[in-house]
PAGU-5646 format. One line per field, with one value per residue (C-alpha): residue in three letters; residue number from 0; x, y, z; chain. Coordinates in steps of 0.05 Angstrom, whole numbers, plus 5000, padded with zeros to 4 digits. Layout:
% residues N
res	ALA  ...
n	NUM  ...
east	X  ...
north	Y  ...
up	Z  ...
chain	A  ...
***
This chain:
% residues 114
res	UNK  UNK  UNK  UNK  UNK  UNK  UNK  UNK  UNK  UNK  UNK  UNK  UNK  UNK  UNK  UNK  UNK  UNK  UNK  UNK  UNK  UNK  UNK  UNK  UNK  UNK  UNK  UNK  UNK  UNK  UNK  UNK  UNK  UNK  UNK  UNK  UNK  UNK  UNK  UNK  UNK  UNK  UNK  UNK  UNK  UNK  UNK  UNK  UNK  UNK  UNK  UNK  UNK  UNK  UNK  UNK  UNK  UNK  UNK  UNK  UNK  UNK  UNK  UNK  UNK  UNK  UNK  UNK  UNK  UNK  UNK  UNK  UNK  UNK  UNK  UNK  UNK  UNK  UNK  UNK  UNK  UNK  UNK  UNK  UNK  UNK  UNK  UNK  UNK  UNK  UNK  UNK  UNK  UNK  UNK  UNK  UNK  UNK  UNK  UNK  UNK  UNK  UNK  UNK  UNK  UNK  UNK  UNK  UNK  UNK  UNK  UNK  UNK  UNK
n	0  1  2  3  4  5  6  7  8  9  10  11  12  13  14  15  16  17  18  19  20  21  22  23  24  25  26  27  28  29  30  31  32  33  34  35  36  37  38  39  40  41  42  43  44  45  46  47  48  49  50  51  52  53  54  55  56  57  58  59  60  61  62  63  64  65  66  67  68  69  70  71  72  73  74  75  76  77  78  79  80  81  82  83  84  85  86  87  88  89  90  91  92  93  94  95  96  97  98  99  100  101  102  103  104  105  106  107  108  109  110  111  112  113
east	5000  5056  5089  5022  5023  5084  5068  5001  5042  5097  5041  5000  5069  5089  5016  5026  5096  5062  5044  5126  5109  5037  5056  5123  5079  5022  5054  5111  5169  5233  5268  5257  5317  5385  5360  5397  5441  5517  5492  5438  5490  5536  5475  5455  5538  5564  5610  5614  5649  5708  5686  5620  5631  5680  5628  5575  5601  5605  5545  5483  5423  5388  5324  5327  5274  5233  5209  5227  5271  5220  5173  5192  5143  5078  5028  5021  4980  5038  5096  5054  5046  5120  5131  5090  5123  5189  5173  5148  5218  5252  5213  5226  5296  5307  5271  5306  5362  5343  5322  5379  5429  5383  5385  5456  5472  5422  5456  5469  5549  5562  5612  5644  5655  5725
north	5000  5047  5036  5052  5116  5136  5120  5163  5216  5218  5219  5276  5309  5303  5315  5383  5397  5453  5497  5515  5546  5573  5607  5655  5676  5702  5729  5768  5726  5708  5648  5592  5604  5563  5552  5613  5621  5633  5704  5709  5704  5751  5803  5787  5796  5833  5769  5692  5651  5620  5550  5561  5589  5530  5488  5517  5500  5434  5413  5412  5383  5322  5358  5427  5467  5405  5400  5369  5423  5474  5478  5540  5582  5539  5544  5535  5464  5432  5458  5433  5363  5358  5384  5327  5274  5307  5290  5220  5206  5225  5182  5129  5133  5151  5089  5046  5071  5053  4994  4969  5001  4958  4891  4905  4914  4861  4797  4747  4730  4660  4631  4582  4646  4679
up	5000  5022  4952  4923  4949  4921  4854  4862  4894  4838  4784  4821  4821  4748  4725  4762  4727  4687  4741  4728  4666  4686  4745  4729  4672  4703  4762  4719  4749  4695  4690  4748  4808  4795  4710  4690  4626  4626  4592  4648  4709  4669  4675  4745  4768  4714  4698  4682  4731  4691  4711  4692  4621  4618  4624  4593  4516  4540  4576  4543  4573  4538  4534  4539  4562  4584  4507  4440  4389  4359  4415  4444  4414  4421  4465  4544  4524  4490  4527  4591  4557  4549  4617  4635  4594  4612  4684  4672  4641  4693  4745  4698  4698  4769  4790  4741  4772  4842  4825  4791  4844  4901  4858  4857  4937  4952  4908  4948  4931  4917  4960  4898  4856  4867
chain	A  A  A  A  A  A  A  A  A  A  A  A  A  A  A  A  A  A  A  A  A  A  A  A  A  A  A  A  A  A  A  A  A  A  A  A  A  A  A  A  A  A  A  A  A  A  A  A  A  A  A  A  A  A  A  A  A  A  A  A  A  A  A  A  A  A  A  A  A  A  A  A  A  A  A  A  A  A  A  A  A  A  A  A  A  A  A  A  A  A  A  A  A  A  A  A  A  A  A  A  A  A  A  A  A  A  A  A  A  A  A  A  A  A
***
């Protein structure tokens, strides 16, 4: 039952993933805190950390912006489906994850195998 429960909870969670777009644009609020651009932080400190414009040309994220290439300029209903689907991945993976990191702590070693 308790495991139950977190699945509803995750789902109640990701189905609510859009409120992250709905809410900084009705309430006048920029970019979502710690998601800011190498050019942003430049503008909010007047410079780029070193490290982080280091890094910047090399990490990209593997979706970014929560939505498939192009979809910046549709509407609130399809950027808040792939917000949505964008969360369910992540679940997804992040309990693969655990799962596979548990089976892996909980084998039972065989005491033949060197």
């Amino acid at each position: 039952m308790t495991l139950r429960r977190l699945w509803i909870g995750l789902l109640i969670l990701a189905v609510l993933t859009p409120l992250g777009l709905w809410l900084p644009e009705r309430m006048g609020a920029g970019d979502a805190w710690g998601e800011w651009s190498a050019e942003e932080v430049g503008r909010q400190l007047g410079q780029v950390p070193a490290g982080m414009a280091r890094l910047a040309e090399r990490w990209h994220a593997p979706v970014p912006d929560y939505a498939p290439a192009g979809w910046e300029t549709r509407p609130l209903s399809y950027l808040s489906v792939a917000y949505i689907g964008s969360a369910l991945l992540g679940i997804a993976v992040c309990a693969g994850l655990a799962w596979a990191l548990g089976r892996w702590l909980s084998r039972k070693e065989d005491p033949g195998v060197t």
